[in-house]
C-alpha positions in Angstrom: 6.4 -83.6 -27.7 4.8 -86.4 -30.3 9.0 -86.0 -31.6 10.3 -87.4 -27.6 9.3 -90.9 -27.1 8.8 -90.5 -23.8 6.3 -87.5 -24.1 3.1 -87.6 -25.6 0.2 -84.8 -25.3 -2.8 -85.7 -22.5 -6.1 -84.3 -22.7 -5.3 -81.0 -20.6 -2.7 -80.6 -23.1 -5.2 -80.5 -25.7 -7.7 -78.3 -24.4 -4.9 -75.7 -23.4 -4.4 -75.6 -27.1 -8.2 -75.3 -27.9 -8.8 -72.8 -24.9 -6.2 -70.2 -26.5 -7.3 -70.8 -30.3 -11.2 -70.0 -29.2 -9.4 -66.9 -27.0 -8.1 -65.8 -30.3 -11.4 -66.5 -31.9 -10.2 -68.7 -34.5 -12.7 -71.8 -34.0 -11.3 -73.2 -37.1 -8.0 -73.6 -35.5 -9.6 -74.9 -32.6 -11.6 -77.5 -34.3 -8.4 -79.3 -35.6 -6.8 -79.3 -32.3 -9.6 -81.6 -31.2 -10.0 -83.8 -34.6 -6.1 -84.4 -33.6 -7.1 -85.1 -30.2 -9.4 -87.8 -31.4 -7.1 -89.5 -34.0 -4.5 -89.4 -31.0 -7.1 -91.7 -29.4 -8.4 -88.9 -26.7 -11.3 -88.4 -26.2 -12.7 -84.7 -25.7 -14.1 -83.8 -22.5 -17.0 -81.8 -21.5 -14.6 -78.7 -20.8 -13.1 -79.1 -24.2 -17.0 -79.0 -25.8 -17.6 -75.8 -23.3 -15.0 -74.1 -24.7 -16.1 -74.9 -28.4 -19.3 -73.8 -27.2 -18.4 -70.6 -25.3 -16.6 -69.6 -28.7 -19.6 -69.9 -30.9 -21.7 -68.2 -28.6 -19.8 -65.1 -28.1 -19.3 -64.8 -32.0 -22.9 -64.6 -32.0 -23.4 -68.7 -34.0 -25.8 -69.9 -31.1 -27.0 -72.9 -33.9 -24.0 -73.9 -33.9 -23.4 -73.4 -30.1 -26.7 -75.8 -29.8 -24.8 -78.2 -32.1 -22.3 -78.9 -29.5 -24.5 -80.8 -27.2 -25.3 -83.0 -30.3 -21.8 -83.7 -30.7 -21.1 -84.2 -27.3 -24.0 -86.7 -27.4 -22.6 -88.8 -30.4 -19.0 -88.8 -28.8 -19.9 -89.9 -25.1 -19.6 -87.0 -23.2 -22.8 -85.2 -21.8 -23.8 -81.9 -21.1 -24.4 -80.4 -18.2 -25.3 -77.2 -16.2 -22.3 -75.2 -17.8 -23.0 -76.1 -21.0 -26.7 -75.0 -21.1 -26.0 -72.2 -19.2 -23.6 -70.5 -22.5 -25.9 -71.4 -25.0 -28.8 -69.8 -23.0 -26.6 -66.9 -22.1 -25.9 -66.4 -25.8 -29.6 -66.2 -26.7 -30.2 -63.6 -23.8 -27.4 -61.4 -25.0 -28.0 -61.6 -28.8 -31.9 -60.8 -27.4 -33.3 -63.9 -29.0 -35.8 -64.4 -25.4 -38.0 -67.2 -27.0 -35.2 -69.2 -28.4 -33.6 -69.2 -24.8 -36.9 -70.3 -23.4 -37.6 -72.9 -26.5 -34.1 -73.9 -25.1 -35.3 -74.1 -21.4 -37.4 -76.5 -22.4 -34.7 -78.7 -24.1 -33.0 -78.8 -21.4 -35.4 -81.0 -19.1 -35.7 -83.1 -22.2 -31.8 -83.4 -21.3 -32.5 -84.2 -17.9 -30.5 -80.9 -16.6 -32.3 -78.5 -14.1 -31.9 -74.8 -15.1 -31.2 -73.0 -12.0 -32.5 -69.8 -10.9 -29.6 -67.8 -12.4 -31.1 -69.1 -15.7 -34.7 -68.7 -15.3 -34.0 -65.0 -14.0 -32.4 -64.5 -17.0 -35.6 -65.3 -18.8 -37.6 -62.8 -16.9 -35.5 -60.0 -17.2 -35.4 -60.8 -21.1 -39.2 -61.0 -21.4 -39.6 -57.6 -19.4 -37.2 -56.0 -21.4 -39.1 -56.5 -24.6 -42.3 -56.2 -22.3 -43.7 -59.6 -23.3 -46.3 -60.7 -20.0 -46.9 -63.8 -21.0 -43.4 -64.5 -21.5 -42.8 -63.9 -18.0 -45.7 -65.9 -16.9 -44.7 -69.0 -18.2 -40.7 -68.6 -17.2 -42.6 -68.9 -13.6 -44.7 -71.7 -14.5 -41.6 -73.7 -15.6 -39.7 -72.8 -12.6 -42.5 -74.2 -10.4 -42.3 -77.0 -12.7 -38.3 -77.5 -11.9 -39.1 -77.2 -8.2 -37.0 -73.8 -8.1 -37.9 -70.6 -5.9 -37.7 -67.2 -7.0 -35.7 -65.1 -5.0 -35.3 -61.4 -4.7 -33.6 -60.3 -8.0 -36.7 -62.2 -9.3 -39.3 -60.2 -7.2 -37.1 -57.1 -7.8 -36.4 -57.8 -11.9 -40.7 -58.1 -11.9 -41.0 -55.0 -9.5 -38.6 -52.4 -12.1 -41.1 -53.5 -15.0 -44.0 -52.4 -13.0 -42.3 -49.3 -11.5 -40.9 -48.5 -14.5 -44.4 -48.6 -16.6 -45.6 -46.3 -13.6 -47.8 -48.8 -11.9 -46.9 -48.2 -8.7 -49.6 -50.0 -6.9 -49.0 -53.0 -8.4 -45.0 -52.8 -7.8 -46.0 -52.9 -4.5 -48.0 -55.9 -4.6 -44.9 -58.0 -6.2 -42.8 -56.2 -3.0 -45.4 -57.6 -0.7 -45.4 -60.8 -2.2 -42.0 -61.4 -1.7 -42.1 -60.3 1.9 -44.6 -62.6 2.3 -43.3 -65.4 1.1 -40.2 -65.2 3.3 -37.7 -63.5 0.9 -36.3 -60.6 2.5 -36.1 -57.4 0.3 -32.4 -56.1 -0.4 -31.1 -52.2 -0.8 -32.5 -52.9 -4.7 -35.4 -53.8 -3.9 -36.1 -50.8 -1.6 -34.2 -48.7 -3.8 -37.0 -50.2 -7.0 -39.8 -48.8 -4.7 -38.4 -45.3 -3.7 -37.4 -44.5 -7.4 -40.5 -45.3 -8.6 -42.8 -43.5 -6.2 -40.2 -40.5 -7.2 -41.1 -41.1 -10.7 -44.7 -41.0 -9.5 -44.9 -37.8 -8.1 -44.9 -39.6 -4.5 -42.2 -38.6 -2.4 -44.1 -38.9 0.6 -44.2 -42.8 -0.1 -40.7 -42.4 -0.5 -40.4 -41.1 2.5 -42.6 -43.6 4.2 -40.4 -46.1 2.8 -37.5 -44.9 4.5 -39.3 -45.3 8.2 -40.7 -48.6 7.4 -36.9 -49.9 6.0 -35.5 -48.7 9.8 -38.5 -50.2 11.4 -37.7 -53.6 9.7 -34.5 -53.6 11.1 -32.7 -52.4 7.3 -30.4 -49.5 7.3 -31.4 -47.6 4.1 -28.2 -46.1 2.4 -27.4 -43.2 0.9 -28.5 -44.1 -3.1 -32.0 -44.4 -1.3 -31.9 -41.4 0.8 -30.9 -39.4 -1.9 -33.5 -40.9 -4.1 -36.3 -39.8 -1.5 -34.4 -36.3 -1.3 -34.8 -35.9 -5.1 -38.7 -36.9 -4.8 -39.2 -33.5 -2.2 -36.6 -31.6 -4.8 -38.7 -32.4 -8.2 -41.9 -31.4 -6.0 -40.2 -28.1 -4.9 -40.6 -28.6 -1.2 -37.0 -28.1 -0.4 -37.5 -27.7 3.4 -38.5 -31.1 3.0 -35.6 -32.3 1.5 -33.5 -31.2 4.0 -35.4 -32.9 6.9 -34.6 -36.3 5.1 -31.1 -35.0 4.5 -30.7 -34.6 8.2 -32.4 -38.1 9.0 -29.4 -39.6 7.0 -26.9 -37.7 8.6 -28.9 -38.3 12.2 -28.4 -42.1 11.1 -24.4 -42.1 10.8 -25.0 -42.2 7.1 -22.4 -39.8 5.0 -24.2 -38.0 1.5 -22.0 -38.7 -1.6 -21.0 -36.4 -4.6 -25.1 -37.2 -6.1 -26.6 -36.1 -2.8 -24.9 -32.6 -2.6 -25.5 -32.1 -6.3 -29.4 -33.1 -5.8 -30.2 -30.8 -3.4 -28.4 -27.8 -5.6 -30.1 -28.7 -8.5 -33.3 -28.3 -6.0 -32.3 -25.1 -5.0 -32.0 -24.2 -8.7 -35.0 -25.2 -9.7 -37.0 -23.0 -6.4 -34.5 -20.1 -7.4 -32.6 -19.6 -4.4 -29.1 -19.7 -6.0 -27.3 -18.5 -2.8 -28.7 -21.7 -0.9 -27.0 -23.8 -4.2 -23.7 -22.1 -3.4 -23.8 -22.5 0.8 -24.0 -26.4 -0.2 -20.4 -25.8 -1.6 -19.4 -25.1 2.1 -21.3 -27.9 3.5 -19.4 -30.7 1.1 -16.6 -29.4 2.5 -18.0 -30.3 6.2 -18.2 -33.9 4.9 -14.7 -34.0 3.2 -16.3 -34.5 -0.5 -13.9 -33.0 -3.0 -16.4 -30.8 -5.9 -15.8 -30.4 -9.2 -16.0 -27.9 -12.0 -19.5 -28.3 -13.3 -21.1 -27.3 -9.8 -19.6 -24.2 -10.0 -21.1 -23.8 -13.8 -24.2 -25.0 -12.8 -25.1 -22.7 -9.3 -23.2 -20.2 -12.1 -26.4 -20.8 -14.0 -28.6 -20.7 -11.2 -27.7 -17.2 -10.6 -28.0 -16.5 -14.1 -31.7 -18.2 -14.1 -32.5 -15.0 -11.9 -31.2 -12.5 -13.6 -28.5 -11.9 -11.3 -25.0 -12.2 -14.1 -22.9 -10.2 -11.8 -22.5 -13.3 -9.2 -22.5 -15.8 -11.9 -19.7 -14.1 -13.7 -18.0 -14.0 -9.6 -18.1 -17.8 -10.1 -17.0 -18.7 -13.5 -14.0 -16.0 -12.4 -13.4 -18.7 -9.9 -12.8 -21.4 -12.6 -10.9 -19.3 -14.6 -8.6 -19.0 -11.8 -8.3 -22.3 -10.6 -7.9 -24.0 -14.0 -4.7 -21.5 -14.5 -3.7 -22.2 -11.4 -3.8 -25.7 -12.2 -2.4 -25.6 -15.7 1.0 -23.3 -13.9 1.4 -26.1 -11.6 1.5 -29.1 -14.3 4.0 -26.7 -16.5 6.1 -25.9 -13.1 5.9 -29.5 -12.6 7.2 -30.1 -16.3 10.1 -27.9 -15.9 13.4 -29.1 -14.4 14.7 -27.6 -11.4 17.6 -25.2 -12.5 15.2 -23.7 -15.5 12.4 -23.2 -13.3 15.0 -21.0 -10.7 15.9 -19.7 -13.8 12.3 -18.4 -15.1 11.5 -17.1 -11.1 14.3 -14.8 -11.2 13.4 -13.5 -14.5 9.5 -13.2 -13.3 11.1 -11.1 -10.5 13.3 -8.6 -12.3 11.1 -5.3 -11.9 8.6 -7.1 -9.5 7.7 -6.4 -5.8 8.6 -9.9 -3.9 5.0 -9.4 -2.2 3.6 -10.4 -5.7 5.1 -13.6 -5.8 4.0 -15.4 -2.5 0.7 -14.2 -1.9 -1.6 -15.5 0.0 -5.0 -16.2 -1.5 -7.8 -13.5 -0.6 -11.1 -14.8 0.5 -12.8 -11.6 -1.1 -13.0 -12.8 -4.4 -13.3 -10.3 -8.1 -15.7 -10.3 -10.8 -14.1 -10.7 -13.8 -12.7 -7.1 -14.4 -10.3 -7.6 -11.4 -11.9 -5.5 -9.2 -12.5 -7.0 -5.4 -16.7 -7.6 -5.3 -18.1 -6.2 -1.9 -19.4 -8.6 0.4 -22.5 -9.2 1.0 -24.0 -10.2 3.8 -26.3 -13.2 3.5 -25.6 -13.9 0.2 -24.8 -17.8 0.9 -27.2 -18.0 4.3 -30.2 -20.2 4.5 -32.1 -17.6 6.2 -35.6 -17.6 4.4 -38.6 -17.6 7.0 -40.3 -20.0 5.2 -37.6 -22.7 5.0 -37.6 -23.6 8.5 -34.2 -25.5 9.0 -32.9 -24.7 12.9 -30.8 -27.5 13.7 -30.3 -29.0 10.6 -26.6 -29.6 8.9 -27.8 -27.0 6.1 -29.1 -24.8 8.6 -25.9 -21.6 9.1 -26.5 -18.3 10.5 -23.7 -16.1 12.2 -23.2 -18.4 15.0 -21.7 -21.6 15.0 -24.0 -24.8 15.1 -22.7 -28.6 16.1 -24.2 -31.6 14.7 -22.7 -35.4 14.7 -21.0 -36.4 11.7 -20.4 -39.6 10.2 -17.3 -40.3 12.3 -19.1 -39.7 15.7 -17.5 -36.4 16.0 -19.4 -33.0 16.1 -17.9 -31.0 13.7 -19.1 -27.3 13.2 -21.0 -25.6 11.0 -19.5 -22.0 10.4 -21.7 -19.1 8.0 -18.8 -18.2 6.4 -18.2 -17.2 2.6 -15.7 -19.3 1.0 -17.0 -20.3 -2.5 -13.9 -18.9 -4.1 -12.5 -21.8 -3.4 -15.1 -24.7 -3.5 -15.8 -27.0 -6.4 -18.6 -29.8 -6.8 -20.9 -31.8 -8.9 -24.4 -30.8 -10.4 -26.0 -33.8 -11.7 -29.4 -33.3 -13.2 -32.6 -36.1 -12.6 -33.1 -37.9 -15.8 -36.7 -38.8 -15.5 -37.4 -42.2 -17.3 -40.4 -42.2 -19.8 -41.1 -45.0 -20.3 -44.5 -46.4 -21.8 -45.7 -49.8 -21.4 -49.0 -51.6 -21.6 -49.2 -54.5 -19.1 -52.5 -55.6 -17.4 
């Protein structure tokens, strides 16, 4: 270009050039471009100092990201909400909370407004290293700059207090917000059940759920399966299933974490044949398992003493996995070799062994067919009193509405020989805090 007359380099030119030397991370390189820029008689703009900026910060040099603005000063082009914004990003991420509030301040010396994308930055950096007064005065500076919290404030305040176990006065901040107009989100409701779960008060959690449909909000399934885990930690599984069959009554469809809840529930209240009928009822709900629920309602049985009926189940894996690993080699094989390698598996074979349907008796792991057993997957305990509900089988058939508006059935059948699903476990948070 500077060789052709006719051509000469503008300023996008130019900060093309420094954009891809800062994505490379060579500032140095970078730098140059724009002393050439200036002896070229162009002047840098503030998107060439953002970039410049943005490259110091995410290598960690915030002095030198601050440095910008100085620069920027002393060559006539000023700052503005972008440029504050990456310097006080890079002081959040690199954990350095009262630098980016020392900075906050700097920048109504500047005459630029943080906005509440900033300031709620600040708060969730100040609870994070649990400083209260820290928050306190981010909120004193926003009412200072004329700016509102909104919810992800309310809610980034209401985890800290949830989180240190202070339910009471989580929800106070929840109320607060209500009050002042804000209307509370899935998070924010989802803040509340966990932490009356962590509390020990699923009933709350429960009471949430009836005041979320009273309000008008449709709670989803991360907070119904929250609540469901409250009744599960608190072994009160009959419970659990009532607010399983409020979702379902509400059109709302349980995920992989909702079936896996309620068998780790049934784990926990050793009932491991009421763990395995959930394998039947994902399949009601067209959610595909996996292999560690089988392990894990494997354990259950084993929990009880029963390793017959865990060893039935890990069988089960055994034989899907080499299922699964003959299909990938068939699939690996070209077509005239794999005719080939049939007919030589059949020399000296009955045809009857080849395409055989699969038996819905499964074997323990000695080959031998185990007996059936009547009940062994029911829900039939007299003390768990679920007539009506989706978990509910027994040897007739029972109709419910699903999530499509159909009304599918519910069969007592035995067919975990070939079901597969999730066991997730509740990590319980512990952690300790001291606020007043």
């Amino acid at each position: 270009m500077s060789q052709e007359g006719n051509v000469k380099p503008n300023l996008r030119t130019y900060n093309v050039l420094v954009r891809a030397w800062c994505n490379k991370k060579r500032i140095t390189e970078a730098r140059n471009v724009v002393n050439k820029m200036i002896a070229s008689g162009i002047q840098p703009d503030v998107v060439t100092y953002n970039t410049i900026a943005t490259a110091y910060a995410q290598k960690g040099a915030l002095d030198q990201a601050e440095g910008v603005i100085l620069e920027m000063q002393n060559n006539g082009a000023q700052p503005n909400e972008r440029t504050c914004g990456i310097i006080m990003s890079g002081y959040c991420k690199e954990g350095r909370i009262r630098e980016a509030l020392r900075f906050a301040y700097r920048m109504k010396e500047l005459g630029i407004h943080p906005n509440i994308v900033i300031f709620n930055s600040l708060i969730k950096g100040f609870v994070a290293i649990m400083d209260r007064d820290g928050v306190d005065e981010v909120l004193n500076l926003m009412g200072e700059f004329g700016v509102k919290p909104d919810v992800i404030t309310f809610s980034t305040i209401m985890n800290a207090w949830s989180t240190a176990g202070f339910m009471q006065k989580c929800r106070e901040i929840f109320d607060d917000m209500v009050k002042a107009g804000i209307e509370p989100d899935a998070h924010a409701y989802s803040i509340l059940a966990k932490g009356y779960v962590r509390a020990q008060e699923p009933e709350k959690a429960e009471e949430l759920l009836t005041t979320m449909i009273k309000s008008g909000f449709q709670p989803n399934v991360v907070i119904f399966t929250t609540v469901i885990s409250g009744w599960c930690s608190a072994g009160k599984m009959d419970y659990a299933v009532r607010v399983f069959d409020k979702m379902c009554q509400r059109g709302i469809s349980p995920n992989l974490k909702t079936f896996e809840t309620l068998m780790w529930g049934f784990a926990e209240a050793k009932q491991p044949w009421k763990a395995e009928e959930i394998l039947q009822i994902m399949t009601e709900f067209e959610v595909q398992p996996e292999k560690s629920t089988m392990l894990a309602v494997a354990e259950a049985w084993r929990a009880t003493g029963m390793t017959k009926e865990a060893n039935r189940l890990l069988g089960t894996i055994n034989r899907k996995e080499m299922t699964s690993q003959k299909v990938e080699l068939e699939n690996e094989i070209p077509a005239g070799n794999l005719e080939k390698l049939y007919q030589k598996q059949t020399e000296g074979v009955p045809c009857s062994g080849i395409l055989q349907i699969p038996s819905t008796v499964t074997s323990d792991l000695k080959g031998s067919p185990a007996p059936l057993r009547k009940g062994r997957m029911l829900l039939r305990d007299a003390d768990f009193p679920v007539e009506g509900s989706w978990l509910a089988t027994g040897s007739m058939s029972l109709s419910h509405s699903c999530k499509f508006g159909l009304r599918l059935p519910i069969i007592c059948r035995k067919q975990s020989q070939a079901q597969h699903g999730i066991y997730g476990q509740l990590a319980q948070s512990c952690t300790s805090v001291f606020l007043n």
